[in-house]
C-alpha positions in Angstrom: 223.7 76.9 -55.7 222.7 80.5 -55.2 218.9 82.1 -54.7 218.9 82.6 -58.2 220.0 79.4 -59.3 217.9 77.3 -56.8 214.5 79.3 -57.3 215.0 78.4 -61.6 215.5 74.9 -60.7 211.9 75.1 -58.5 210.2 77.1 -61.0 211.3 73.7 -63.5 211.1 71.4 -61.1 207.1 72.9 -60.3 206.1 73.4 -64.1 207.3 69.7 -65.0 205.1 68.4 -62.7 202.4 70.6 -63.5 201.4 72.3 -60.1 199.1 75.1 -59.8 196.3 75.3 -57.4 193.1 76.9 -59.1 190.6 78.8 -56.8 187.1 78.1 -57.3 184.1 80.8 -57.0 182.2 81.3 -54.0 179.0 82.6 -53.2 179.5 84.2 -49.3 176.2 85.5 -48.0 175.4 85.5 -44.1 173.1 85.3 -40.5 171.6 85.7 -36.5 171.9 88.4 -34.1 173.6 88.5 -30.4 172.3 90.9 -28.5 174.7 89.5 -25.5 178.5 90.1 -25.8 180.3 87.1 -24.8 182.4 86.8 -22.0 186.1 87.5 -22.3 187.5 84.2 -21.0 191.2 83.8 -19.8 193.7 83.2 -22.4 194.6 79.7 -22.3 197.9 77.7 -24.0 195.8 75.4 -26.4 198.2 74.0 -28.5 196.9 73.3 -31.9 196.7 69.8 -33.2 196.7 67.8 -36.4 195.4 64.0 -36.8 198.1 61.7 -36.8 197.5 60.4 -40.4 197.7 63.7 -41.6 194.1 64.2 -42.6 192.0 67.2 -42.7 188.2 68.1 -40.6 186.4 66.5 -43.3 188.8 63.3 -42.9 190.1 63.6 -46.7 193.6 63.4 -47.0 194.3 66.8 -48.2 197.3 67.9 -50.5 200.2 70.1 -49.0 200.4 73.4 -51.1 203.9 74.0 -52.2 205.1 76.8 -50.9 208.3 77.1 -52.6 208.0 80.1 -54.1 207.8 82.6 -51.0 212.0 83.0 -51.5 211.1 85.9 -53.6 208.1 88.9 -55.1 208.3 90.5 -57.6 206.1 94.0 -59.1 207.1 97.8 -58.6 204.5 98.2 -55.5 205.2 94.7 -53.4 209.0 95.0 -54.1 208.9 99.0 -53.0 206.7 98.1 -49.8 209.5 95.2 -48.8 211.9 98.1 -48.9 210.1 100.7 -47.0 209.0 97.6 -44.4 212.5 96.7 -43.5 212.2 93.3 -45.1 215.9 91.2 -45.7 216.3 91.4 -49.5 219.1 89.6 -50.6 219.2 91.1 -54.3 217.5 92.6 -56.6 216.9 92.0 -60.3 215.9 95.5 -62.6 215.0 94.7 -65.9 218.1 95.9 -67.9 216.8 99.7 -69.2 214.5 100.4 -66.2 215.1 103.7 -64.5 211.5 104.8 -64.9 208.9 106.1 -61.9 208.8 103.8 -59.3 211.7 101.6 -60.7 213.9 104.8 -60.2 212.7 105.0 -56.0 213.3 101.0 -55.7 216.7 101.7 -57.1 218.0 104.4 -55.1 216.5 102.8 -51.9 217.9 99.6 -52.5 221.6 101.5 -53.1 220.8 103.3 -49.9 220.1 99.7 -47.9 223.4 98.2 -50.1 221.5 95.7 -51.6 222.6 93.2 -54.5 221.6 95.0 -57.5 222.0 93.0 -61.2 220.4 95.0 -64.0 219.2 91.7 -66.5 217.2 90.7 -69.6 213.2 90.6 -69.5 213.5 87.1 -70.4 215.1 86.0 -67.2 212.9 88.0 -65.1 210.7 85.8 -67.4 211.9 82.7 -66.8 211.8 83.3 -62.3 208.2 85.1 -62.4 205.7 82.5 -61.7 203.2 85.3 -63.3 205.0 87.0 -65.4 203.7 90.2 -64.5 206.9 91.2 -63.0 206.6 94.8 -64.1 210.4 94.8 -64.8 211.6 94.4 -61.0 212.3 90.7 -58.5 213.6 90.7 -55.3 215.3 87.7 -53.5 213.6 87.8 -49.9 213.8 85.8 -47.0 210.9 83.5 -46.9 207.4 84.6 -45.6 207.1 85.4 -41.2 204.0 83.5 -40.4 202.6 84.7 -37.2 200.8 82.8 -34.2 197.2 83.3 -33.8 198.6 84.3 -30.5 201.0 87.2 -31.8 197.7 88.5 -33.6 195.7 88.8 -30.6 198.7 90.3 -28.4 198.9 93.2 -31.7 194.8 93.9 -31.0 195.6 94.4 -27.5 198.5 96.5 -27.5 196.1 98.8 -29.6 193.5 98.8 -27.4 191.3 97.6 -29.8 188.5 94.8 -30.0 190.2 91.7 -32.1 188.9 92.3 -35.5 189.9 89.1 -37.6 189.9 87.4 -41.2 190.2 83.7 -41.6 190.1 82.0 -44.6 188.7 78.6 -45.3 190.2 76.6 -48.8 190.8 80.3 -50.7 193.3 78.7 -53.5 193.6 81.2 -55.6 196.4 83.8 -54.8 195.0 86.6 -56.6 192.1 86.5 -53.7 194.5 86.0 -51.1 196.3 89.1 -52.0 193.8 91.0 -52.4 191.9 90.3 -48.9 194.8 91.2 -47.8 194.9 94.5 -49.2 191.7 94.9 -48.0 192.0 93.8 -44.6 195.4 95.9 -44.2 193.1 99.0 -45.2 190.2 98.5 -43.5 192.5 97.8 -39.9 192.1 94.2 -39.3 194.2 93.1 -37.0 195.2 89.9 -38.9 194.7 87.2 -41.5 194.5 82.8 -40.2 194.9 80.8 -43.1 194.9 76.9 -43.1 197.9 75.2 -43.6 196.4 72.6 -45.9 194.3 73.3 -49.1 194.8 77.1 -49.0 197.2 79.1 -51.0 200.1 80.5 -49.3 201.9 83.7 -49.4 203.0 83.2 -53.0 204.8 85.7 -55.1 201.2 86.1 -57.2 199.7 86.6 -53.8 202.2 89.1 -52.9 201.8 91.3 -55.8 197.8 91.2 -55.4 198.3 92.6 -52.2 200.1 95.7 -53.7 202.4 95.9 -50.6 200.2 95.0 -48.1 201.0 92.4 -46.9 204.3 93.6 -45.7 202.6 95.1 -43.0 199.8 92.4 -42.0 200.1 89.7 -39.8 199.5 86.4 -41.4 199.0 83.1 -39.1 198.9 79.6 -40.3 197.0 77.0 -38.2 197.0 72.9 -38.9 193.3 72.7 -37.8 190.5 75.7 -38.4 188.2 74.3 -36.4 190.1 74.0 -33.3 191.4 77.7 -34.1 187.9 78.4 -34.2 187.1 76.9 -30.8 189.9 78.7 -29.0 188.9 82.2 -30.7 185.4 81.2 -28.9 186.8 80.8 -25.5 188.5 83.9 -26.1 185.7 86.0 -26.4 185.4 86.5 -30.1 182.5 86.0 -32.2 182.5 83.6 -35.3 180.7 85.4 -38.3 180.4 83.1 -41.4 180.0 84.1 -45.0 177.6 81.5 -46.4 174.1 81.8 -48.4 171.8 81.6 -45.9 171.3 83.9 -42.8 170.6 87.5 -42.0 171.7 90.8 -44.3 174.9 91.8 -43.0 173.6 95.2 -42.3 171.3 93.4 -39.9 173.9 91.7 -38.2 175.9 93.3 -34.6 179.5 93.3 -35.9 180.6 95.9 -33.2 182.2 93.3 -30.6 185.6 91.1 -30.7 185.1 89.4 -34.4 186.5 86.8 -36.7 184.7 86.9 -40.9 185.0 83.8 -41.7 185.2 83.7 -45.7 184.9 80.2 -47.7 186.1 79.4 -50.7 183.8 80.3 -53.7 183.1 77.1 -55.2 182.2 75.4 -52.0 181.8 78.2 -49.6 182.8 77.2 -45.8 183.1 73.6 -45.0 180.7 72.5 -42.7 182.7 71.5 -39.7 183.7 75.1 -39.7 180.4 76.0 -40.8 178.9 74.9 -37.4 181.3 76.5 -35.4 179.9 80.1 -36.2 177.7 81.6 -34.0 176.2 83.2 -36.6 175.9 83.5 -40.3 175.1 86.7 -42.5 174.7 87.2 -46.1 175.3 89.7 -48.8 172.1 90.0 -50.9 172.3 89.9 -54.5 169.8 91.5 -57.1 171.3 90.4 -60.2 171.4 87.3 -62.0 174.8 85.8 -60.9 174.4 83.5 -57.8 178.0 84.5 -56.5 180.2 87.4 -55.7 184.4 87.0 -56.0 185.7 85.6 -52.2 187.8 88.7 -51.9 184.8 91.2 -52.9 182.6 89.5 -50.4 185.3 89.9 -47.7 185.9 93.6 -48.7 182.0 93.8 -48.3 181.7 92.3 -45.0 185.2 94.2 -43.4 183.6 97.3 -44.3 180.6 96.9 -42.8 182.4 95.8 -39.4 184.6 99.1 -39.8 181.1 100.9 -40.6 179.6 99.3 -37.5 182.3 100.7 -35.4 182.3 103.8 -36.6 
């Protein structure tokens, strides 16, 4: 069984038994003010841990998000980035008439790299997409390179730059995944930390939504946030939450070694990782709505730290 064959028999597999994690809304406002900047303590070799029986901080056996589709992306922008980036692509599928714009770049670059090219109906492309907003272009990939927290600190360093980090608690929706990621990419963040339970992963959806970005920004995945958390502490870095309650952002000293902590929009951050912030800050709304989108509350929030910094 091929790439091709084995990704249709997933795609099946995954629509017969009806998975498709749904992001809720969140409402990320924030808090407090440190007029101190914390120590920069040694770098020590924590290893991160999971409980035994598999359970999340909040002790509820959490659900493993299925990952399954990372083999591949798909869109004009996330497939063109991949090929400037260097990425392995295995082969390509054009949609069979496309020689258009960008399709016409992807094309010649992927003849230059002697990559797989099979010109095919709209309908497979179709039948692969888990979107379907495949903008007449797929490309077989090798699966995702998750970073260590580790690898994104060493990146900050090398740069000579404070550690400016994004980590995400319970986003589930890949169309805010991706585009935080195009967000963070832009704005310089040095990485992303996801968890590796209850959070999306980086899905073709995801991929798309972050128009290319994400071929270019390091992505971590950690069993446990909260012991993440306490090991960004001891590093130096401060822990800014986006929650309700707490400070304007404008008010709050972003300048220093940071990690914007961003919750998911229906429940905001949990509250084990909640109390693990030194400090909260919130984004203040005038308007009826009780909630902005998780990814424009992180755009919101990155700018002001690269605003901050000057």
């Amino acid at each position: 069984m091929n790439a091709e064959e084995r990704m249709l028999f997933m795609k099946r597999e995954n629509r017969e038994k009806g998975k498709r994690a749904n992001g809720s809304r969140q409402n990320p406002r924030l808090n407090d003010r440190y007029g101190e900047e914390r120590d920069i303590r040694k770098r020590g070799n924590r290893r991160y841990e999971k409980k035994e029986d598999g359970r999340s901080e909040t002790g509820r056996m959490d659900p493993v998000h299925d990952d399954c589709d990372e083999g591949y992306i798909e869109g004009k922008r996330p497939v063109l980035e991949a090929l400037k980036s260097g990425r392995t692509v295995e082969k390509l599928l054009i949609a069979r008439g496309s020689r258009e714009g960008s399709i016409r770049e992807i094309y010649s670059r992927a003849r230059e790299a002697k990559i797989v090219i099979q010109e095919v109906d709209r309908k497979h492309l179709d039948e692969i997409s888990g979107s379907g907003a495949h903008q007449g272009v797929l490309a077989f990939v090798t699966p995702y390179q998750y970073v260590e927290v580790e690898d994104i600190l060493s990146r900050a360093e090398e740069k000579g730059e404070a550690p400016f980090l994004i980590v995400l608690d319970e986003i589930m929706d890949p169309h805010n995944l991706g585009a935080i990621l195009r967000t963070a990419e832009c704005c310089g963040a040095h990485g992303v930390i996801l968890p590796k339970r209850r959070s999306v992963g980086m899905t073709p959806v995801a991929m798309k939504a972050s128009a290319g970005a994400a071929e270019y920004l390091s992505v971590a995945k950690v069993p446990n946030l909260v012991h993440t958390l306490e090991d960004l502490k001891q590093r130096g870095i401060w822990i800014a939450g986006a929650a309700t309650e707490g400070v304007e952002y404008t008010a709050q000293d972003l300048t220093g070694p940071i990690a914007l902590v961003i919750g998911s929009e229906g429940k905001g951050i949990g509250r084990l990782i909640r109390e693990k912030c030194d400090f909260l800050v919130r984004i203040p709304l005038r308007g009826r709505i009780e909630s902005l989108n998780a990814s424009v509350a992180a755009g919101v929030l990155m700018y002001e730290v690269v605003r901050q910094r000057g």
